[in-house]
LUMKOL-524112 format. One record per residue (C-alpha): x, y, z. Coordinates in steps of 0.5 Angstrom, whole numbers, padded with zeros to 4 digits, always signed. Each point is the difference from the previous one (the first is absolute). Layout:
N
XYZ;...
END
This chain:
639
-0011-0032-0147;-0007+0003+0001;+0000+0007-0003;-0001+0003+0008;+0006-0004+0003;+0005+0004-0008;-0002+0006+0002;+0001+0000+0007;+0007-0004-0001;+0002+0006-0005;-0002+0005+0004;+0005-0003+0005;+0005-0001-0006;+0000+0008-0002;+0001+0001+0007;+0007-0003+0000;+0002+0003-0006;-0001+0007+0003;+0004-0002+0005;+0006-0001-0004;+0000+0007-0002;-0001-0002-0008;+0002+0005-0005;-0006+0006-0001;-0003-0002-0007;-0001-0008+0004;-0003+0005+0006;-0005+0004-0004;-0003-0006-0003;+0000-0004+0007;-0003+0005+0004;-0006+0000-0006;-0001-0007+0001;-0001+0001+0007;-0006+0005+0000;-0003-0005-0005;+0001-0004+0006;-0003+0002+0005;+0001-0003+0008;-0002-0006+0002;-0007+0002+0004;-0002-0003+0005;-0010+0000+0001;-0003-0001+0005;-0006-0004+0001;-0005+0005-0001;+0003+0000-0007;+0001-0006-0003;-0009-0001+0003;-0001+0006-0005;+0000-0005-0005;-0007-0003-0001;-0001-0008+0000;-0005-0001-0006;-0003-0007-0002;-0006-0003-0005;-0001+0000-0007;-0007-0001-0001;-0002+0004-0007;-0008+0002+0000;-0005-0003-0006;+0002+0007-0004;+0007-0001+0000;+0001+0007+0003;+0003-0001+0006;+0003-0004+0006;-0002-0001+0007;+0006+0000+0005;+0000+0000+0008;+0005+0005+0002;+0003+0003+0006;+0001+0006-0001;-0003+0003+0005;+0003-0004+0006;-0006-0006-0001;-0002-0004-0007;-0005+0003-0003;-0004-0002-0007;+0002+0005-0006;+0000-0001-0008;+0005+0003-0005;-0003+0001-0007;+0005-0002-0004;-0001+0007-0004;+0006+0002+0005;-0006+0004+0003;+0000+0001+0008;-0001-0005+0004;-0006+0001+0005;-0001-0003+0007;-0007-0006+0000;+0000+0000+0008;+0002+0003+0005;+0003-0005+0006;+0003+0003+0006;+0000-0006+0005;+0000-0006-0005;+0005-0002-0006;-0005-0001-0006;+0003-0006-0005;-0004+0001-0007;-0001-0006-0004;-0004+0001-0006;-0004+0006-0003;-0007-0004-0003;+0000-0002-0007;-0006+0004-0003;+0001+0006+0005;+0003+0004+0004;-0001-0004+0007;+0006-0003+0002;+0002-0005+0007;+0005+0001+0005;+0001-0004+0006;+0001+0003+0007;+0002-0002+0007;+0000+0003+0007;+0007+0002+0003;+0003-0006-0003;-0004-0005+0002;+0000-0003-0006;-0008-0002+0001;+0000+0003-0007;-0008+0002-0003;-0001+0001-0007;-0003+0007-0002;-0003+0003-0007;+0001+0007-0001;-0006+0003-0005;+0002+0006-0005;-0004+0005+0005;+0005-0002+0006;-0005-0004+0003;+0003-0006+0004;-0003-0007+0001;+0003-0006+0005;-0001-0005-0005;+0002-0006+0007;-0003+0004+0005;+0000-0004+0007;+0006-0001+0006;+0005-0004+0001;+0001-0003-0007;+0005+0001-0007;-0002+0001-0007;+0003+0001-0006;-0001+0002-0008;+0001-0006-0004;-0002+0002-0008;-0006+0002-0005;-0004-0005-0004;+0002+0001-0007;-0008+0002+0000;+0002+0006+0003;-0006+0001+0004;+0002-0005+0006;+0007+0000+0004;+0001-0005+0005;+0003+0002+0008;+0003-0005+0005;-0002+0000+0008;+0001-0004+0006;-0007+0003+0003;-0003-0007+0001;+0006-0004+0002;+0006+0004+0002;+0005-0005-0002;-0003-0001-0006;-0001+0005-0006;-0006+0000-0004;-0002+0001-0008;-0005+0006-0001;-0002+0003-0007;-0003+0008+0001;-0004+0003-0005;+0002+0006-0003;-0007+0004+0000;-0002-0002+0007;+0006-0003+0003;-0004-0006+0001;+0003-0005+0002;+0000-0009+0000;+0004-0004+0003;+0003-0005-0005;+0004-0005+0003;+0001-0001+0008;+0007-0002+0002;-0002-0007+0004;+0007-0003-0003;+0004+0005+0003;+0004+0002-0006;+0004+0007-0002;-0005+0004-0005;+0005+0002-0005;-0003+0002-0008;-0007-0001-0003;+0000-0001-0008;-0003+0006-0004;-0007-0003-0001;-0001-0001+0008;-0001-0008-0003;+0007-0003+0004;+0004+0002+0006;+0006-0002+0002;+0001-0002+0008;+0007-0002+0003;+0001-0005+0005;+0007+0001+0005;+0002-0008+0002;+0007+0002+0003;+0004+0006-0002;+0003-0004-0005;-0006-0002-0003;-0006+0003-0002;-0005-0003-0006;-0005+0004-0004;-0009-0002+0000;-0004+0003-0006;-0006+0001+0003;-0007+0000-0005;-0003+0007+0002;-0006-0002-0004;-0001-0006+0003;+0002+0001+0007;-0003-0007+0003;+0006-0002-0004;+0006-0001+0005;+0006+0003-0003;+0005-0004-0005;+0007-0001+0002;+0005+0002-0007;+0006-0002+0003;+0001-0005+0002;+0008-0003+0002;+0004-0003+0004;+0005+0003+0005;+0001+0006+0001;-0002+0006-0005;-0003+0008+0002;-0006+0001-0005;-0004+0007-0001;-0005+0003-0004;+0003+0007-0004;-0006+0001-0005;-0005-0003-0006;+0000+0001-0007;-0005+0006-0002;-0004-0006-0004;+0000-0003+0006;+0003-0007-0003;+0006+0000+0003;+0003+0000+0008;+0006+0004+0000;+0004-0003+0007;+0007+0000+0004;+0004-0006+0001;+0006-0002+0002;+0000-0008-0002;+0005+0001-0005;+0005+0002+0004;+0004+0005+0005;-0004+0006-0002;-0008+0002-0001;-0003-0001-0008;-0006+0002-0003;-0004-0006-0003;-0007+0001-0004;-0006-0005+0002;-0005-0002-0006;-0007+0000+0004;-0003-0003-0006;+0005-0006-0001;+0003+0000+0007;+0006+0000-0003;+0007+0004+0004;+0006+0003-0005;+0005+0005+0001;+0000+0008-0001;+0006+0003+0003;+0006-0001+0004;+0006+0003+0001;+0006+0000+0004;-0002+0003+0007;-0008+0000+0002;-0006+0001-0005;-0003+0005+0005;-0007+0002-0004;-0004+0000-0006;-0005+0003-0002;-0004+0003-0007;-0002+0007-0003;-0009-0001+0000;-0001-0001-0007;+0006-0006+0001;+0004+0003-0005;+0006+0002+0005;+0003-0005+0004;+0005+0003+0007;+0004-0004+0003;+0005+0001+0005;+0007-0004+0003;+0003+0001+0006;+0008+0001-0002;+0004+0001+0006;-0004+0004+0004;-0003+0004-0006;-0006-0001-0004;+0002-0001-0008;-0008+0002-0004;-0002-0003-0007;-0005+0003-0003;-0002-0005-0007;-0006+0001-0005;-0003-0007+0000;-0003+0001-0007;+0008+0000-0003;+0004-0003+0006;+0005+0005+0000;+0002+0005+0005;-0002+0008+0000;+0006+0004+0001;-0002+0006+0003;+0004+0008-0004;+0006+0002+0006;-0002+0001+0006;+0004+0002+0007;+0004-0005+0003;-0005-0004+0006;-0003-0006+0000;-0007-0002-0003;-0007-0001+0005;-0006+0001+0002;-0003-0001-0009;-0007+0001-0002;-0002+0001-0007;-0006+0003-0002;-0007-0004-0002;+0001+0001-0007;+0008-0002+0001;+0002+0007-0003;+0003+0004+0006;+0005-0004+0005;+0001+0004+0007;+0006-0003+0004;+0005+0003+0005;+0008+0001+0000;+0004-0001+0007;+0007-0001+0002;+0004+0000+0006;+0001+0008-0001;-0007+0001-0003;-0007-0001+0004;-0006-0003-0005;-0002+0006-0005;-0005-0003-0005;-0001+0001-0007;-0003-0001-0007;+0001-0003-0006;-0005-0001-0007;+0002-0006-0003;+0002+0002-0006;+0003+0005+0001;+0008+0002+0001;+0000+0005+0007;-0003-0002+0007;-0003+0005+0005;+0002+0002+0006;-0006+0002+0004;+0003+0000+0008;+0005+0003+0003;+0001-0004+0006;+0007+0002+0002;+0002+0006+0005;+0003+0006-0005;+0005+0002+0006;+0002-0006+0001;+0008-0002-0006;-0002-0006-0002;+0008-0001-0001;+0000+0000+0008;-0004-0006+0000;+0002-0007+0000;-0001-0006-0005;+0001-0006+0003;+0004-0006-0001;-0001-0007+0000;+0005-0004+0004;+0001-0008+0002;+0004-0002+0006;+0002-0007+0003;-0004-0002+0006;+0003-0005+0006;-0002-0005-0005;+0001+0002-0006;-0007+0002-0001;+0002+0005-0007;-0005+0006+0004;-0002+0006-0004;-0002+0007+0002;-0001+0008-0003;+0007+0004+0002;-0001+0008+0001;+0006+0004+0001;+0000+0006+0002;+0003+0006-0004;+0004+0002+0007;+0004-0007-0001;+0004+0002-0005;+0005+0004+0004;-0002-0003+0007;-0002-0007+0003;-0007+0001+0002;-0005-0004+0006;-0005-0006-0004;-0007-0003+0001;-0001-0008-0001;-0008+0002-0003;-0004-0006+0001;-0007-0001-0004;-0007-0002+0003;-0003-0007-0002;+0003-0005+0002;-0001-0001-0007;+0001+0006-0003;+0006+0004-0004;+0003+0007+0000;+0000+0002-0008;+0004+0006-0004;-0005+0007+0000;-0001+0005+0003;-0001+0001+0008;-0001+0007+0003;+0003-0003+0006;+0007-0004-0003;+0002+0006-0003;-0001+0005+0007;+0005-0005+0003;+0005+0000-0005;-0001+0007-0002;+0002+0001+0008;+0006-0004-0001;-0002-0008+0002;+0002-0004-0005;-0007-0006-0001;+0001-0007-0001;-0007-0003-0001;+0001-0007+0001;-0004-0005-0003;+0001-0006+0004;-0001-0008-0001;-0008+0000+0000;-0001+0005-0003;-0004-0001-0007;+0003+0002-0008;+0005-0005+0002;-0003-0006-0002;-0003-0005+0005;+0006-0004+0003;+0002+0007+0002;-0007+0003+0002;+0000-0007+0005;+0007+0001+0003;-0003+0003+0007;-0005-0004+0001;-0002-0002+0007;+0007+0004+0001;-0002+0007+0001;+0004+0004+0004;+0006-0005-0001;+0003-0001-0008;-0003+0006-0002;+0003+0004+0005;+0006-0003-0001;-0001+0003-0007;+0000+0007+0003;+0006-0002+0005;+0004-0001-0007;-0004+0006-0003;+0005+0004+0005;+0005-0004-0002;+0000+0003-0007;-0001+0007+0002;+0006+0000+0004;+0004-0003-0006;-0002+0006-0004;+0006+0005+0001;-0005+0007+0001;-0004-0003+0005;+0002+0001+0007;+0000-0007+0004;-0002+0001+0006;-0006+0004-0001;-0005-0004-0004;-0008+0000+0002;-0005-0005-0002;-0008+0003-0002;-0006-0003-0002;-0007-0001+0000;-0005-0005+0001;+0004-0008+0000;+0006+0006-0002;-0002+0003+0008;+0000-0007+0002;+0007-0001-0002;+0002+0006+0002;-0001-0001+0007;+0002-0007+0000;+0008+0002-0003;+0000+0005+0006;-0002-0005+0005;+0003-0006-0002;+0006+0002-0003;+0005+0006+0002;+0001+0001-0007;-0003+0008-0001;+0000+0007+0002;-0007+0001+0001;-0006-0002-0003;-0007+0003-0003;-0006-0005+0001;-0005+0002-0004;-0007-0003+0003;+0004-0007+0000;-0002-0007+0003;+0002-0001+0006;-0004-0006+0003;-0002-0005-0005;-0003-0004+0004;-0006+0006+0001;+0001+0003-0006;-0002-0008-0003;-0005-0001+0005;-0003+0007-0002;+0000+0001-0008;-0007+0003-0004;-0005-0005-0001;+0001+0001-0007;+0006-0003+0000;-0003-0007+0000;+0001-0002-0007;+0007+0000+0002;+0001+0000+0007;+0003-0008-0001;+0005+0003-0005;+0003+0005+0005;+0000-0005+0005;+0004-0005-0005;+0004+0006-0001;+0002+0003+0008;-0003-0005+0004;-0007-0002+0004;+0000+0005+0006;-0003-0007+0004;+0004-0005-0003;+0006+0004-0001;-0001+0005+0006;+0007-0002+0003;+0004+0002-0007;-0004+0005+0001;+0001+0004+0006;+0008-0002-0001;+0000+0005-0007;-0005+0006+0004;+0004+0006+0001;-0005+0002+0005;+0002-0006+0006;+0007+0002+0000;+0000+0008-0001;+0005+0000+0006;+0006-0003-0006;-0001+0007-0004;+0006+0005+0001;+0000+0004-0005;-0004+0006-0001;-0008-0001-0003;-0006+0003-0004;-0006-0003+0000;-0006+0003-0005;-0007-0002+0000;-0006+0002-0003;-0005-0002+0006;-0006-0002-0004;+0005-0006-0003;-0004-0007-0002;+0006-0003-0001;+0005+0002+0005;-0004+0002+0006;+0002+0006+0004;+0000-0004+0006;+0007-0004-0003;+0004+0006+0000;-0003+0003+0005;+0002-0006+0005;+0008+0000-0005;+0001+0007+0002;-0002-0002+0008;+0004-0006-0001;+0007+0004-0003;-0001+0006+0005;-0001-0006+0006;+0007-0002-0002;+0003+0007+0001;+0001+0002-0008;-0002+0006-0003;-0006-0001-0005;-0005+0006-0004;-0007-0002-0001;-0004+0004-0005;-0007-0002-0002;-0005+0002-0004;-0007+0001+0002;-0002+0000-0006;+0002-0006-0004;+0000-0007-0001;+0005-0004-0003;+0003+0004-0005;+0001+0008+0000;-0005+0002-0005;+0000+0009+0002;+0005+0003-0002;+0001+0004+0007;+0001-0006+0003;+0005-0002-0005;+0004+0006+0000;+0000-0001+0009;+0003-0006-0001;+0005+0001-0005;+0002+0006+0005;+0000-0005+0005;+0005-0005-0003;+0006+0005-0002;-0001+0004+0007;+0001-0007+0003;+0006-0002-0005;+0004+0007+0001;-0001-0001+0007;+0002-0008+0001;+0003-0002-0006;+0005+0006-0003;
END
């Protein structure tokens, strides 16, 4: 039992004592119990979006601090934190446009962030001097860029930019005096750019060949007459990705799941030509990467929705082992030039991101950031946990269970959560939103139905070509097991989701009669436009996505059968549909047509939607509109 549910739980145990009229001495000593225990407090909102979201870990080239996008002032915005514990200071100040930095520069204090326009994901990479001048380094209309990596050079760095062709992204090395730049390699051959090697000699491009099956090319940046080489050649099926080089630019560090169920990290001598193994584990090898001078390498695998970290020195081959710290899971590590400060975060369920401090070697860390709301009991918070139930086939499907603290002593309604993807994956952490609802009473299962990933890949292939079908039978059997539970109300179960999770929202309230209401967060709802009608930058995988949900003119029919949007009349039960109205992903035109099509039918329907945002809510007003929105829905139709 978490610390939250104990307390909660003998909160209700000294009540009952005290009910007995227990002798005086026991009385004396519950009642100071008791006040040691405040009453459970239910926040609003506003509350829980006091606590400020902070990522990046980026340490400047004289080890004294960090460069973080934070949103607290209502939009991310660059800051750096000395890593003295000295005052953070605001870089930039955006109003309109979330600021996601990247990389202070090696031997300055310049440093790269990327910004869109109202989440149209058309991201443009800036560079930001120390006066505060600004420089849009992928100027134009209509295309995406990205920040790739520095040379080890330090005087150059290199962008990626579908500006020649909007299916494509091209390779392009900046200098770091004028910003000069050179077109390096031009993507003829349609593949996914995915790491360049510290010399800038070597990069790394992926071909997509179904969406289980994919092959690495090393392309000669040097001699770039040369076609790129095939380094992975095999037979059937295998999911191939690049995670990094070795900083003596001798070694491929790459992603493989040839061997098995499950994704491992495998080494390519560029020398020699020659494949051996790095790492595996039980679950999937989700990243690789290492400190700059090569001594520390990081690594992280995907355990059962949570991320396990290893940090080892490569010199002696053992693992650092950090002095004690807080409970929380480890992410977002990056260590200093010289390797002699590590700076890494600390989440949970209960506890937002905080960033902290430690120098190797000695026998404390610091923390340099208090992420949290101090209004906010952390014991009035829920840890999730993580269950399994049997679906119609005997499919072993897992989730993340949050339990309300008002469940001890009553039953209470419930949410079927379904994560976006379709490949994606609800994880353990914290979520501003997942506690508002269970802190109002909902109990949340967040269900990772077959297809989604960390599972391995006969489970992620499940729903192939059967969206809609054998995945919403997995959220059919997800209610199922809420009522199983003894504190949940049966008859008042929801389901709520995002992105693919809209979509199957949407498809379990107009293709069963499963579910009280329903909470469409810009879902899906046509397939057959949204397949025709994705970015053109999609192309290196556009055949990957139709292997997986179908090719909207050879499986049009299919298609239209699992769309929502034809068949709005069949939904009887209460709807909220949000969408942000610059989606690229979803277009506004779907959920508007959805919501037509309920109201059409005679059902009732709220629609919110965001003037400001994409695919995504990025500002923290919207965030805090919408989570408003949703347990005003909730108290209405569901409790």
């Amino acid at each position: 039992m978490n610390r939250a549910l104990f307390l909660s739980f003998l909160s209700v145990l000294l009540l009952g004592v005290l009910a007995c009229s227990p002798a005086p001495s026991q009385s004396t000593n519950t009642a100071a119990e008791l006040q040691q225990k405040p009453a459970f407090q239910r926040y609003s909102a506003e509350d829980f979006y006091k606590t400020t979201s902070v990522f990046g870990s980026s340490i400047n080239f004289d080890g004294t601090k960090v460069l973080v996008s934070n949103d607290a002032t209502g939009i991310y915005n660059a800051y750096e934190i000395p890593l003295d514990g000295s005052a953070t200071k605001q870089l930039t100040q955006s109003t309109l446009e979330s600021i996601y930095v990247n990389s202070w520069f090696p031997k300055d204090d310049r440093f790269i962030y990327t910004a869109d326009k109202g989440g149209d994901e058309l991201d443009h990479v800036f560079v930001q001097g120390a006066d505060g001048k600004v420089v849009d380094l992928t100027p134009g209309e209509g295309l995406k860029a990205n920040f790739v990596g520095w040379n080890a050079d330090d005087q150059h760095f290199y962008v990626i930019s579908n500006e020649r062709n909007p299916q494509f992204f091209d390779l392009y090395q900046y200098a770091t005096d004028d910003y000069s730049r050179q077109l390096i390699y031009q993507n003829a051959d349609g593949l996914a750019l995915e790491t360049v090697s510290p010399d800038g000699n070597w990069m790394v491009g992926s071909k997509e060949n179904s969406n289980a099956d994919s092959d690495l090319f090393l392309i000669d940046l040097k001699n770039p007459t040369l076609n790129p080489l095939l380094i992975t050649p095999h037979e059937g099926d295998v999911s191939h990705s690049a995670y990094t080089f070795s900083t003596d630019n001798q070694t491929l560090v790459y992603a493989t799941n040839q061997n098995g169920e499950f994704v491992e990290a495998w080494q390519y001598d560029l020398t020699n030509k020659a494949h051996k193994p790095l790492l595996k584990a039980d679950w999937d090898v989700s990243f690789v990467y290492f400190s700059k001078d090569g001594k520390y390498r990081i690594s992280g695998v995907n355990a059962d929705a949570q991320t396990k970290l290893t940090i080892v020195n490569t010199q002696t081959g053992k693992d650092i082992v950090l002095p004690s710290m807080p409970e929380g899971d480890l992410r977002g590590v990056s260590f200093s030039q010289d390797s002699s400060t590590m700076v890494f975060y600390l989440n949970s369920d209960t506890s937002p991101s905080n960033l902290y401090v430690y120098r190797v070697g000695q026998d404390k860390v610091t923390r340099l950031t208090n992420s949290g709301n101090p209004d906010i009991n952390e014991a009035f918070l829920v840890t999730g946990e993580v269950v399994r139930f049997d679906s119609f086939d005997g499919v072993s499907i897992p989730g993340i269970l949050y339990k309300p603290q008002q469940a001890v002593d009553k039953k209470v309604p419930a949410l079927v959560w379904i994560h976006g993807g379709p490949g994606g994956q609800s994880r353990k952490g914290y979520s501003a939103l997942i506690q508002h609802l269970v802190n109002n009473g909902y109990a949340i299962l967040q269900i990772n139905n077959r297809g989604s990933s960390g599972y391995g890949k006969t489970f992620f292939h499940l729903d192939d070509k059967r969206h809609g079908q054998d995945d919403l039978q997995d959220v059919v059997y997800c209610k199922q097991y809420l009522q199983s539970l003894a504190w949940v109300e049966n008859d008042n179960i929801g389901v709520i989701g995002g992105s693919y999770g809209g979509y199957l929202t949407m498809a379990a309230m107009t293709f069963t009669k499963e579910f009280k209401v329903g909470i469409n967060i810009f879902g899906v709802t046509n397939w057959v436009r949204t397949l025709k009608s994705i970015p053109p930058y999609w192309e290196s995988f556009r055949k990957s996505l139709y292997d997986e949900l179908g090719d909207p003119e050879q499986d049009e029919e299919r298609l239209h059968s699992i769309s929502p949007v034809f068949f709005g009349h069949k939904v009887t039960s209460p709807v909220l549909v949000v969408q942000g109205a610059n989606d690229p992903r979803v277009l506004k035109i779907e959920s508007d047509e959805m919501v037509e099509a309920i109201r059409a039918g005679g059902t009732y329907v709220d629609y919110l939607v965001f003037d400001d945002e994409g695919h995504g809510f990025s500002k923290k007003d919207n965030r805090i509109a919408a989570s408003n929105k949703f347990v005003s829905f909730l108290d209405t139709y569901l409790k």
